[in-house]
OpenMM code with the backbone's topology and positions (N, CA, C; nanometers):
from openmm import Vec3, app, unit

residues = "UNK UNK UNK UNK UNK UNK UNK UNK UNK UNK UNK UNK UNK UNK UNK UNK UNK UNK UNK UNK UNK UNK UNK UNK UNK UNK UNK UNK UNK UNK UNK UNK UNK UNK UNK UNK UNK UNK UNK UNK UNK UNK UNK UNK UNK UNK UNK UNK UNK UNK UNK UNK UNK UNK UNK UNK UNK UNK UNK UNK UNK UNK UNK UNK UNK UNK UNK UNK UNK UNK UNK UNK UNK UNK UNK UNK UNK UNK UNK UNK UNK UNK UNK UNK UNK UNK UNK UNK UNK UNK UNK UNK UNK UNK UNK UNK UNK UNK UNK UNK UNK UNK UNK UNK UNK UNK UNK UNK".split()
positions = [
    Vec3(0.0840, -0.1177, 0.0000),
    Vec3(0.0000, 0.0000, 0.0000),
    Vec3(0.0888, 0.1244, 0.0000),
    Vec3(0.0799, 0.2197, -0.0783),
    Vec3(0.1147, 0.3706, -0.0628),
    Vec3(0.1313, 0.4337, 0.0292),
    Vec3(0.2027, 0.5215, 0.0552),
    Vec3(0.2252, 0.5968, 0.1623),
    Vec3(0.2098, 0.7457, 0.1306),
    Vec3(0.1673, 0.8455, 0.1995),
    Vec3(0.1909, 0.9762, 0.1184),
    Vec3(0.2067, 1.0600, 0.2963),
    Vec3(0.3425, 1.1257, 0.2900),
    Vec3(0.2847, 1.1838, 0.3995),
    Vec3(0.3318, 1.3666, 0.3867),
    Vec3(0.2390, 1.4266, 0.3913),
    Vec3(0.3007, 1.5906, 0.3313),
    Vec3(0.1693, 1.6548, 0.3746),
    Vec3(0.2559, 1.7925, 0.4669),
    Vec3(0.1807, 1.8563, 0.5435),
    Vec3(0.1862, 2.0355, 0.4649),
    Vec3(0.0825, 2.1068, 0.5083),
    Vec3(0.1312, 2.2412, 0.4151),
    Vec3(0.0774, 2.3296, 0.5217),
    Vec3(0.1048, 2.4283, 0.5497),
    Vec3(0.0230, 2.5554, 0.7010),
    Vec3(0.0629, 2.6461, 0.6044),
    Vec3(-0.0227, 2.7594, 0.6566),
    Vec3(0.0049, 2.9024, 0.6269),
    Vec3(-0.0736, 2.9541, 0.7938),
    Vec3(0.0317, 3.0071, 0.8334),
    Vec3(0.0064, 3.0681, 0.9634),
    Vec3(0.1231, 3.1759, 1.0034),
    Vec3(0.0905, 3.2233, 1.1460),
    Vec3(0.1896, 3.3424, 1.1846),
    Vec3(0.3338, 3.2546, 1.2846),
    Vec3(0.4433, 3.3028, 1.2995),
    Vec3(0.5179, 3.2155, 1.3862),
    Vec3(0.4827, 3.3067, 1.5542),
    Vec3(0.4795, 3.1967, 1.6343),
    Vec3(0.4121, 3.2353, 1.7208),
    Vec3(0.4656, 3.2621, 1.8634),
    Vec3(0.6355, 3.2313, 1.8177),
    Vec3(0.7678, 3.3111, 1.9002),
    Vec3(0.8786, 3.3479, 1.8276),
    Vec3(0.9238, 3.3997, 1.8927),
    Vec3(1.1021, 3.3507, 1.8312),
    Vec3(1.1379, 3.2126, 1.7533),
    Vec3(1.1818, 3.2392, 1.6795),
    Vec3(1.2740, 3.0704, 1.6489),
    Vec3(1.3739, 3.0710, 1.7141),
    Vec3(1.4032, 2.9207, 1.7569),
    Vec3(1.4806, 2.8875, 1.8386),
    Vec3(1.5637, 2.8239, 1.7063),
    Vec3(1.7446, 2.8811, 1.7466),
    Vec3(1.8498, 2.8089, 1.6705),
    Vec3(1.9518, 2.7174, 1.7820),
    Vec3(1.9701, 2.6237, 1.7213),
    Vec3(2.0487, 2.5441, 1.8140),
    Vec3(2.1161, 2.4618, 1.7152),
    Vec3(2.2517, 2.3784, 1.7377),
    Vec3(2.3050, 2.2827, 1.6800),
    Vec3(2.3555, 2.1800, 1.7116),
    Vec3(2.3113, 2.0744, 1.6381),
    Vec3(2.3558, 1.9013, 1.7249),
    Vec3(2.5347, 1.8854, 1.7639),
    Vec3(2.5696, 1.8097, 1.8057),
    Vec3(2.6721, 1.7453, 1.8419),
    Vec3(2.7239, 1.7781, 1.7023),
    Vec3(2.7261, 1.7306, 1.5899),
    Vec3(2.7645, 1.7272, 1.4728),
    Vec3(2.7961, 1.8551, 1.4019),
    Vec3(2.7116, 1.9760, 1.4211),
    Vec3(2.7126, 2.1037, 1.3702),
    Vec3(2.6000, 2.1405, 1.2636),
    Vec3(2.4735, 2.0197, 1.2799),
    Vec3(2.3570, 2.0616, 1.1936),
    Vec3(2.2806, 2.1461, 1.2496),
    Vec3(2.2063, 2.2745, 1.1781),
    Vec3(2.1386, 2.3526, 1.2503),
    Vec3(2.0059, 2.3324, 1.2312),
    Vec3(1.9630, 2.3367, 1.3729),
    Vec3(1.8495, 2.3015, 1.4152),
    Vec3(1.7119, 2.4081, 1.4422),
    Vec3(1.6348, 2.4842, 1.3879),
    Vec3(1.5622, 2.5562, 1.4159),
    Vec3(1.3877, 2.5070, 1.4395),
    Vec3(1.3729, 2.5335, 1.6143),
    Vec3(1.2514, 2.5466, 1.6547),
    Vec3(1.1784, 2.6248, 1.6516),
    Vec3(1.0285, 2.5842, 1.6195),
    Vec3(0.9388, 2.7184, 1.6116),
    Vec3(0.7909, 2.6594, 1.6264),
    Vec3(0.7165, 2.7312, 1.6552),
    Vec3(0.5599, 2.6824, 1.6807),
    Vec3(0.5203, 2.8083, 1.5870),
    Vec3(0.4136, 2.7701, 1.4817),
    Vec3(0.3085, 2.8343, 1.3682),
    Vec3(0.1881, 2.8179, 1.4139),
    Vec3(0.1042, 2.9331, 1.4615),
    Vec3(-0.0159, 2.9546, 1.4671),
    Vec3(-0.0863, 2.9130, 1.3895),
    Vec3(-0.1870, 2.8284, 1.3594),
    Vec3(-0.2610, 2.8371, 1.2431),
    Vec3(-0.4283, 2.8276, 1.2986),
    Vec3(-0.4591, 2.9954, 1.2579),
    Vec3(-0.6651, 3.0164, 1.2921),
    Vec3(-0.7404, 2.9464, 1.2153),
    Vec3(-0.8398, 2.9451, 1.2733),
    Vec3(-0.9803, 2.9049, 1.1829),
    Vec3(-1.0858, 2.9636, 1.2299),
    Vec3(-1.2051, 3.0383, 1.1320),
    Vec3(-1.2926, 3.1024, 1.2300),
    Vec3(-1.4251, 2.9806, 1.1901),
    Vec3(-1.5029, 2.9727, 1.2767),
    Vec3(-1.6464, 2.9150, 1.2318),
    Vec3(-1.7532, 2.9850, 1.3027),
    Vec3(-1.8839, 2.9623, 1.2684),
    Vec3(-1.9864, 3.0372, 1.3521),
    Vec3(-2.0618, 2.9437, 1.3824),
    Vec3(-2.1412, 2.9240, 1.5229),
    Vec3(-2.1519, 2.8819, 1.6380),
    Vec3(-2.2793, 2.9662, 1.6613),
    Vec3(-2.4186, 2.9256, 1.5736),
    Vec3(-2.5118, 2.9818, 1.5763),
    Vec3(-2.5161, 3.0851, 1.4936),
    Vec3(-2.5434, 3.2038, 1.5804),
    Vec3(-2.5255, 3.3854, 1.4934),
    Vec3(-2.4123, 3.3917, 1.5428),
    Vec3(-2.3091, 3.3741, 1.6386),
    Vec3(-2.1826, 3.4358, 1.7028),
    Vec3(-2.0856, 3.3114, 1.5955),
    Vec3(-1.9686, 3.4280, 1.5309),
    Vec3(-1.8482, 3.4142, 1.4870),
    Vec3(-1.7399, 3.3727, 1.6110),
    Vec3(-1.6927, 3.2049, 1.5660),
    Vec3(-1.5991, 3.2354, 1.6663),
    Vec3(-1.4426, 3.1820, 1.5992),
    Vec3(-1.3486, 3.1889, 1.6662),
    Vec3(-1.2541, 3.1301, 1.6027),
    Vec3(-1.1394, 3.0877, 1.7084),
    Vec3(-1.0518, 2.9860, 1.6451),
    Vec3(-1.0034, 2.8601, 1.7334),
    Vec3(-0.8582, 2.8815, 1.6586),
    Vec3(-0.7279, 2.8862, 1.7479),
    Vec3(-0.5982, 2.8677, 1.7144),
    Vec3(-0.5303, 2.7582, 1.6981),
    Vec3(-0.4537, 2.6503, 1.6297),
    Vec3(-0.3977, 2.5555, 1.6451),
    Vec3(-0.2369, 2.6249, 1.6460),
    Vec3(-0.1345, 2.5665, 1.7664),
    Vec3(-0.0418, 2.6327, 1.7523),
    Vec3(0.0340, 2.4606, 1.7374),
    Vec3(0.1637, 2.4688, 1.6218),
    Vec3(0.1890, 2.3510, 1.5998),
    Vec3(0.2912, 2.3510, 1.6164),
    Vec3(0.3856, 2.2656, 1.6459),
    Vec3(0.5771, 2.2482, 1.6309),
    Vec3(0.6117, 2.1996, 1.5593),
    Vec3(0.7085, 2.2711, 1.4719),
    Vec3(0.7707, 2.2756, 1.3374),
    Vec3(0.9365, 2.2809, 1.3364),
    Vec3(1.0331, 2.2116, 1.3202),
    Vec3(1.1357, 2.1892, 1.3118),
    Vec3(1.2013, 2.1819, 1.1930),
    Vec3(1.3550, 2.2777, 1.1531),
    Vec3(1.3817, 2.2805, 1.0603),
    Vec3(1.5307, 2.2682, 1.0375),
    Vec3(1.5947, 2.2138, 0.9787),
    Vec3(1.7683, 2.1283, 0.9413),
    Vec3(1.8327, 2.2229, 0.8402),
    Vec3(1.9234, 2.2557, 0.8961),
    Vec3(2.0710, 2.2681, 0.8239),
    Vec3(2.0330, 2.4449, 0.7348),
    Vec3(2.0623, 2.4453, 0.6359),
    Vec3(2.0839, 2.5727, 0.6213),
    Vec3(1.9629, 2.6620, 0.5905),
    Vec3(1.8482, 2.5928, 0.5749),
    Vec3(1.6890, 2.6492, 0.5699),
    Vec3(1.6606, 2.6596, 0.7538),
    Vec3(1.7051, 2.5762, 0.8501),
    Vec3(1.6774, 2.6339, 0.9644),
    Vec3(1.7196, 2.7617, 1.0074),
    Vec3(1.9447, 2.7927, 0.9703),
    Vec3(1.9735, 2.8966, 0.9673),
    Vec3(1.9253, 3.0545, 0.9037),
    Vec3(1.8018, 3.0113, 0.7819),
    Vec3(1.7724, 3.1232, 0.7287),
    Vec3(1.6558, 3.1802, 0.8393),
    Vec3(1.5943, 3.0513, 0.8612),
    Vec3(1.4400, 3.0637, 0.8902),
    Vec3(1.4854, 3.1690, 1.0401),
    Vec3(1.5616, 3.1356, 1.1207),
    Vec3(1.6631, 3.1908, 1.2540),
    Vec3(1.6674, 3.3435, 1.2075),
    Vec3(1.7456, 3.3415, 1.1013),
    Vec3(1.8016, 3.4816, 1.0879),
    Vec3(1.6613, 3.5960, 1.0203),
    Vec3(1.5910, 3.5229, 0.9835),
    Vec3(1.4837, 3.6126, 0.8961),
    Vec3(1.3711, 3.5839, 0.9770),
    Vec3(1.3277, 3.5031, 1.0380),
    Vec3(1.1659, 3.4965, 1.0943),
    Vec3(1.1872, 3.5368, 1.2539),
    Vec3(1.0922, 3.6706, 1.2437),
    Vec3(1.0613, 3.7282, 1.3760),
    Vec3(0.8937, 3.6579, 1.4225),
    Vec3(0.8608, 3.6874, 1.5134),
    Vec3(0.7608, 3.6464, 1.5945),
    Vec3(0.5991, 3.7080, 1.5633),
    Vec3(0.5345, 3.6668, 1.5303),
    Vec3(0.4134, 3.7177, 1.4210),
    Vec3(0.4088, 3.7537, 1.2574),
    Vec3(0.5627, 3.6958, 1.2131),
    Vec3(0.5230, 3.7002, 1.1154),
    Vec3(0.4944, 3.5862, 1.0176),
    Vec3(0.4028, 3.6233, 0.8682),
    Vec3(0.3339, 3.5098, 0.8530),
    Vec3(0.4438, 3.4297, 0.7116),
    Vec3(0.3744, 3.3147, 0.7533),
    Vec3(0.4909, 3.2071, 0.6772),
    Vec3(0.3866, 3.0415, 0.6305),
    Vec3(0.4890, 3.0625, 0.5257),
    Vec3(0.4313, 2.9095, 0.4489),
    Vec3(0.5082, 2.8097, 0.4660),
    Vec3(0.4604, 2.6586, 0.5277),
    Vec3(0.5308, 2.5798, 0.5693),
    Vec3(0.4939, 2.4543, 0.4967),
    Vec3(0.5475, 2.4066, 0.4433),
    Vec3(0.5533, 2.2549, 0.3821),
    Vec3(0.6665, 2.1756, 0.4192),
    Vec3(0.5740, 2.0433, 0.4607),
    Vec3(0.6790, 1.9017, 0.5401),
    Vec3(0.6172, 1.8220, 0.5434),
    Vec3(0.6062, 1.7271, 0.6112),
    Vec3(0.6252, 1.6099, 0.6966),
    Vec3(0.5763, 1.5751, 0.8279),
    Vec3(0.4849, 1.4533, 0.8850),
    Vec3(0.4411, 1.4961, 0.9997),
    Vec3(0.5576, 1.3941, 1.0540),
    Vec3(0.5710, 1.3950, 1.2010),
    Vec3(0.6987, 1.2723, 1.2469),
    Vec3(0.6817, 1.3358, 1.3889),
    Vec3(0.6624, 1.2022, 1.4523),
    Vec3(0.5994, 1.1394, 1.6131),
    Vec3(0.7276, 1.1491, 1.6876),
    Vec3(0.8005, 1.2105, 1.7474),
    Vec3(0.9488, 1.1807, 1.8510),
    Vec3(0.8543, 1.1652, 1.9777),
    Vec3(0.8978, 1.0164, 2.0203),
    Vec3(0.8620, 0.9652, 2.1284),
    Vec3(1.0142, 0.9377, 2.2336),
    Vec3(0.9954, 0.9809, 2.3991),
    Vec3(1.1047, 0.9571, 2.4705),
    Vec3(1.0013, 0.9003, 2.5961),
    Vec3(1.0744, 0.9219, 2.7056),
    Vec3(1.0586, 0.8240, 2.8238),
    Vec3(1.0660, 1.0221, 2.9291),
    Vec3(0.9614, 1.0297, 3.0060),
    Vec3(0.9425, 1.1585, 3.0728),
    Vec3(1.0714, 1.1367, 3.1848),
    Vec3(1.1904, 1.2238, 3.1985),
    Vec3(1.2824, 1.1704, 3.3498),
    Vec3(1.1976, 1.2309, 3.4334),
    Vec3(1.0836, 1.2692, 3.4852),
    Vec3(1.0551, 1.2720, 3.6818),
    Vec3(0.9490, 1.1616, 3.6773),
    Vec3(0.8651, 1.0980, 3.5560),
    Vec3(0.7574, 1.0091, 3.5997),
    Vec3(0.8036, 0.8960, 3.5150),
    Vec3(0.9144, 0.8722, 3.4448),
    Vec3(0.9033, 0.7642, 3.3770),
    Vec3(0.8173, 0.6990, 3.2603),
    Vec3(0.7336, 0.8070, 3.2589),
    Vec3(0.6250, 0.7237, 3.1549),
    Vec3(0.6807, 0.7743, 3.0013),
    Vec3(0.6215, 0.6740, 2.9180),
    Vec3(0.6221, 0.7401, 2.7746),
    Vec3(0.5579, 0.8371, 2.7357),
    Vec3(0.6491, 0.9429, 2.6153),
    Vec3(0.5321, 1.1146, 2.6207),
    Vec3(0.5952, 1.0914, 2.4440),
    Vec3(0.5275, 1.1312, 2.3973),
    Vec3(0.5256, 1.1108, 2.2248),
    Vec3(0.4641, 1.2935, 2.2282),
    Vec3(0.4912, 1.3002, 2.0932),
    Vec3(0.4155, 1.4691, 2.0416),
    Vec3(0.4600, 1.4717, 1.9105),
    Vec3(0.3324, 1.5365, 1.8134),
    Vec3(0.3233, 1.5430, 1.6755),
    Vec3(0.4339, 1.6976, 1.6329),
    Vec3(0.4981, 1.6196, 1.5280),
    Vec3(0.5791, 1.7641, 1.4766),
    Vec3(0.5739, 1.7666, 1.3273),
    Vec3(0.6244, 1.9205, 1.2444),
    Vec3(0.6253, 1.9251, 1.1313),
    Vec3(0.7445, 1.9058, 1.0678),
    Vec3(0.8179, 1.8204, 1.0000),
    Vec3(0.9775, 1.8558, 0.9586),
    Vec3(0.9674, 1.9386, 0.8339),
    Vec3(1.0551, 2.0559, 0.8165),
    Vec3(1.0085, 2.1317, 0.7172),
    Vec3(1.1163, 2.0852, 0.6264),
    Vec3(1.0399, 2.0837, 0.4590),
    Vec3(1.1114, 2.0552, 0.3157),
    Vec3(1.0925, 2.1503, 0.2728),
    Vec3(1.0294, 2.2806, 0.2900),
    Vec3(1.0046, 2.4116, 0.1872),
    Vec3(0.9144, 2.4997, 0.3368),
    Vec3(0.9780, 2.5965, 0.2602),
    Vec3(0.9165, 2.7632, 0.3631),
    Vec3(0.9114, 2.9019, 0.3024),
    Vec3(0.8638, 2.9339, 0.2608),
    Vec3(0.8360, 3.1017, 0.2675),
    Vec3(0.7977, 3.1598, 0.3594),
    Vec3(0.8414, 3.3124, 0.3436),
    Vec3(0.7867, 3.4234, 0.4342),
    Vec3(0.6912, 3.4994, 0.3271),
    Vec3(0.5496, 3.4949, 0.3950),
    Vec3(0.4440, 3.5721, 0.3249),
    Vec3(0.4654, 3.7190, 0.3395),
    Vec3(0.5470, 3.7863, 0.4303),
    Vec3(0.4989, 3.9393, 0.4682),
    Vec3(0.5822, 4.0193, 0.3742),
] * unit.nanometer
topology = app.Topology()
chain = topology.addChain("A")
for resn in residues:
    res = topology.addResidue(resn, chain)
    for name in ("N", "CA", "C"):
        topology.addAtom(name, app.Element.getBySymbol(name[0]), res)
């Protein structure tokens, strides 16, 4: 069976990006993308934020670092990918959904 896995947002970044680099010297850039939706809920308009974590490698993380400030808006295409670890104060397993980015623009 096929596989297809490719994700696309258009949203605002919703801090700072975080730059960091592995043991190795790949650069690593963190960031969470807002992405709204409004719906209406009777006569009242309402609307709902999804804020997502998006991770980005090597010299597209370094741009994304040096050029993306905090509200501004950006196009993200990737990959979804599960990093699961072991919590150190309770021991239990903690998994969380992320985006790996293959392509980005800045809309503004």
């Amino acid at each position: 069976m096929p596989n297809y896995n490719k994700v696309q947002l258009i949203g605002n970044l919703a801090r700072e990006v975080e730059l960091k680099y592995s043991t190795n010297g790949t650069a690593i850039a963190d960031m969470i993308v807002a992405v709204s939706e409004s719906y209406k809920d009777g006569e009242t308009q309402k609307a709902y934020t999804n804020f997502i974590e998006v991770v980005a490698f090597g010299k597209r993380a370094e741009i994304l670092a040096e050029f993306g400030n905090k509200g501004d808006p950006i196009f993200i295409e990737g990959k979804l990918r599960i990093d699961k670890w072991l919590d150190k104060t309770t021991n239990q397993p903690r998994q969380k959904m992320i985006v790996v980015v293959d392509n980005s623009q800045f809309l503004g």
